[in-house]
C-alpha positions in Angstrom: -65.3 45.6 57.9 -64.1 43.6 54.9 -63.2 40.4 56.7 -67.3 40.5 57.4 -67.8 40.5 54.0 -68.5 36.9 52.2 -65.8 36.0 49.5 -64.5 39.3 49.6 -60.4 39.4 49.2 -58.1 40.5 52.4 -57.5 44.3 52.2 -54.4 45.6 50.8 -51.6 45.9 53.4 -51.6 50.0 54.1 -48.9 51.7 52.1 -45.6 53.1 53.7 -44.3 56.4 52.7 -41.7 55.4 49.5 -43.4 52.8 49.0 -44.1 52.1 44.9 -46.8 53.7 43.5 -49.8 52.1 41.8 -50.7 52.8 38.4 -54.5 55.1 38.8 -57.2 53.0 36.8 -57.7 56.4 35.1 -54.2 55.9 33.6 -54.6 52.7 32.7 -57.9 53.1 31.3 -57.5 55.9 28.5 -58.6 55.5 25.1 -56.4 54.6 22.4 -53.6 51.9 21.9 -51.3 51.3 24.5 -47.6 50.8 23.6 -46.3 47.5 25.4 -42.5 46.1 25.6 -42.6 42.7 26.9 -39.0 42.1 28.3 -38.7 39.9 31.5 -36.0 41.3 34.3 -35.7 40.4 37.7 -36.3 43.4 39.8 -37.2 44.9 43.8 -40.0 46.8 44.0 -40.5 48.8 47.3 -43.8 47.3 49.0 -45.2 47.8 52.6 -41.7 49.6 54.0 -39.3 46.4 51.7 -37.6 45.5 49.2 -39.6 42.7 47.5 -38.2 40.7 44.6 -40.2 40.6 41.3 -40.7 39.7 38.3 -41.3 42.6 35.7 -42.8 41.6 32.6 -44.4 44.6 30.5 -43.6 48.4 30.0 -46.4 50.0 28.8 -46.3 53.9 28.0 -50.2 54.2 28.0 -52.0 56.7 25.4 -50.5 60.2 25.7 -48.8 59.6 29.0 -45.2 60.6 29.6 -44.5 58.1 32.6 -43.9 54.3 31.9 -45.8 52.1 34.2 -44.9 48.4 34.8 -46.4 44.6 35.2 -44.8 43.1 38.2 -45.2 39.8 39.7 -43.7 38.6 43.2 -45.9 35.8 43.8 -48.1 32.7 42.0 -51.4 32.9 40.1 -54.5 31.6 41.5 -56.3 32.0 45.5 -53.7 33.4 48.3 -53.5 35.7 51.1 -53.5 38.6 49.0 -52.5 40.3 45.7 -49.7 39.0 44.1 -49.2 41.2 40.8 -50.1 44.5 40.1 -49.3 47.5 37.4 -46.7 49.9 38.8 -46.0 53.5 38.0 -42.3 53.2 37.1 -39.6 55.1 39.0 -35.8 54.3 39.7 -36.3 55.0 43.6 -39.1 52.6 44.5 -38.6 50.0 41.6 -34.6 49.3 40.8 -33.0 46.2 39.3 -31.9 42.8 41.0 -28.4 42.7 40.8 -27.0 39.5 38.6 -24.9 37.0 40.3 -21.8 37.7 41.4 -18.4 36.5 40.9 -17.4 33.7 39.7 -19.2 33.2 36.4 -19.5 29.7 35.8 -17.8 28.5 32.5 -20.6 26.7 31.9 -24.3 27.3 31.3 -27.3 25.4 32.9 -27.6 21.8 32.2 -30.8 20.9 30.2 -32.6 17.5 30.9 -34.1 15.7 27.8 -37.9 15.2 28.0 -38.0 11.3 28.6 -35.3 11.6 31.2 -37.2 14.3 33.7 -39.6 11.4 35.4 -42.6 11.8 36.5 -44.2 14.7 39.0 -45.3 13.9 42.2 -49.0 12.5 42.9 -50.1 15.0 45.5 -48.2 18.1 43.3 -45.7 18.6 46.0 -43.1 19.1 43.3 -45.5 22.7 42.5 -43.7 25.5 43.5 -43.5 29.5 42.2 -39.5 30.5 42.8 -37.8 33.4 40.5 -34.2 32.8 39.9 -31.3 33.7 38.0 -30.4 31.3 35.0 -26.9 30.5 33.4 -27.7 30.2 29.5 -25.6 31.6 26.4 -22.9 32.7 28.7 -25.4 35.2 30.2 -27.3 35.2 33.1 -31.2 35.4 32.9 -34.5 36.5 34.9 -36.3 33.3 34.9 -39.3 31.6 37.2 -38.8 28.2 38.1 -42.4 26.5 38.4 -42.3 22.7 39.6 -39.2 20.9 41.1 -38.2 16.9 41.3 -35.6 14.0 41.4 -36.4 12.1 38.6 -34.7 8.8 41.0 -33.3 8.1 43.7 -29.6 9.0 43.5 -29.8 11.4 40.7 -30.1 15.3 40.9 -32.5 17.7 41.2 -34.1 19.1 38.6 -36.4 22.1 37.7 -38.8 23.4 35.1 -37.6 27.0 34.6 -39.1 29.6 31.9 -37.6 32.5 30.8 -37.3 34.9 27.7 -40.5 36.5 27.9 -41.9 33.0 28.9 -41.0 31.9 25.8 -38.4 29.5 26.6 -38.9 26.6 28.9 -36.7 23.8 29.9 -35.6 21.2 32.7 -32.7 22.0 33.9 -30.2 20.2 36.3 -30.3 22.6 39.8 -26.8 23.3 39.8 -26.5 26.2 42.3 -23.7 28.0 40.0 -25.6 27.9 37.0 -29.5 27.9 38.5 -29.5 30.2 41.7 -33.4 30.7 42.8 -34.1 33.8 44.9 -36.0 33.9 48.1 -39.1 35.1 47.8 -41.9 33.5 50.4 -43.4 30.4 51.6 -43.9 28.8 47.7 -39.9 28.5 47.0 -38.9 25.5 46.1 -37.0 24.8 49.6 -35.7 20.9 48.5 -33.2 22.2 46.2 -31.8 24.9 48.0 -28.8 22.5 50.0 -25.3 21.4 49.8 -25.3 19.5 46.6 -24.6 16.2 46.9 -22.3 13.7 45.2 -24.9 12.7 42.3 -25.6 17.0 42.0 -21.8 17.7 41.6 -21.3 14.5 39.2 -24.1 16.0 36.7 -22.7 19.5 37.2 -18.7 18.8 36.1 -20.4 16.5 33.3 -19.4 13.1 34.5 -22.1 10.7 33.4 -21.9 8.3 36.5 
C-alpha cells in the first residue's frame, strides 16, 4: 500500500470516465524541440467526475504530434495533499474555458496601490494565499492569480498582490469586487476579502480619497 510507504506522495484520486486525459510520458518525452505558447487563460478542466477551475499556462504541440496538450494549474506550489498541476491532453469536452464576468462591465479598471503605500505583510504569513481570479485592466478582463492578501491599516481597504499576463505583470491592487472578482477554488482562497465591502472599500473604489 502506498500510505505504508515512507515519504511517498498520496495516490492519485481514481479517474472517472470523461474525466481529462493526461498527457502519456511517451508524448511528452519525444526527441526534438517542442513548440510552446505561453498564454495564461482561466479555464475548467474535468477532474475526478468536476469541473475544477484552472489556470492554463502553456500549449505545447510536442515533436511530430498532431494533438496540443496543456500546463494546468488549480492549486499552489510546494507540499499538499496531492498534485496540484499536471500536463493535459487538450480537448474542448473535458477542458473548456471559464466564462468572463458578467454584466455590468465596470467603467473602471482595477485600482493599483503604489509600492510604499501597500504596508507591511503579516508576521506569521497569514496574508499567503493561492486564489485565481478575474482582473479588470485596459478595459478588459484578465486570467490572473492573486498570491498574498492585506489591509495596509485599520480603516483602509483590502488589498491584493495579483499576477497576470503570462506572469509577467504584477501589481497591488485595491479588492474591489467589480473590478477584482477571485474564483473559488479550495481551502487556500483568500476568504478575508471575499465580503460586503465596507465604507473605506467603496470610498477607494468611486475614487474618493477620504
Amino acid at each position: 500500500m502506498i500510505a505504508d510507504v515512507p515519504f511517498s506522495r498520496p495516490q492519485r484520486p481514481p479517474g472517472q470516465p470523461g474525466d481529462a486525459e493526461r498527457a502519456p510520458r511517451e508524448l511528452m518525452m519525444l526527441p526534438g524541440l517542442h513548440h510552446d505558447v505561453r498564454r495564461w487563460r482561466l479555464v475548467e478542466v474535468r477532474r475526478a467526475g468536476v469541473w475544477t477551475p484552472a489556470l492554463l499556462t502553456v500549449w505545447r504541440r510536442p515533436p511530430g504530434s498532431t494533438r496540443w496538450v496543456v500546463h494546468l494549474r488549480w492549486g499552489p506550489d510546494g507540499p499538499g495533499p496531492g498534485e496540484e498541476w499536471a500536463w493535459m491532453l487538450f480537448d474542448e469536452a473535458t477542458i473548456r474555458p471559464l466564462p468572463e464576468p458578467a454584466q455590468p462591465i465596470p467603467p473602471r479598471d482595477a485600482v493599483a496601490v503604489p509600492q510604499e503605500m501597500t504596508g507591511t505583510p503579516a508576521t506569521d504569513n497569514s496574508g499567503r494565499c493561492w486564489r485565481l481570479a478575474w482582473i479588470r485592466t485596459d478595459g478588459r478582463w484578465r486570467s490572473a492569480l492573486v498570491t498574498e492578501q492585506r489591509r495596509p491599516a485599520p480603516g483602509l481597504p483590502w488589498i491584493v498582490d495579483a499576477r497576470w499576463g503570462e506572469d509577467r505583470q504584477t501589481a497591488w491592487l485595491v479588492a474591489d469586487p467589480a473590478t477584482v472578482r477571485p474564483i473559488a477554488t479550495g481551502p487556500q482562497a483568500c476568504a478575508t476579502t471575499d465580503r460586503t465591502p465596507g465604507p473605506a472599500d467603496q470610498a477607494a473604489a468611486s475614487g474618493d480619497p477620504r
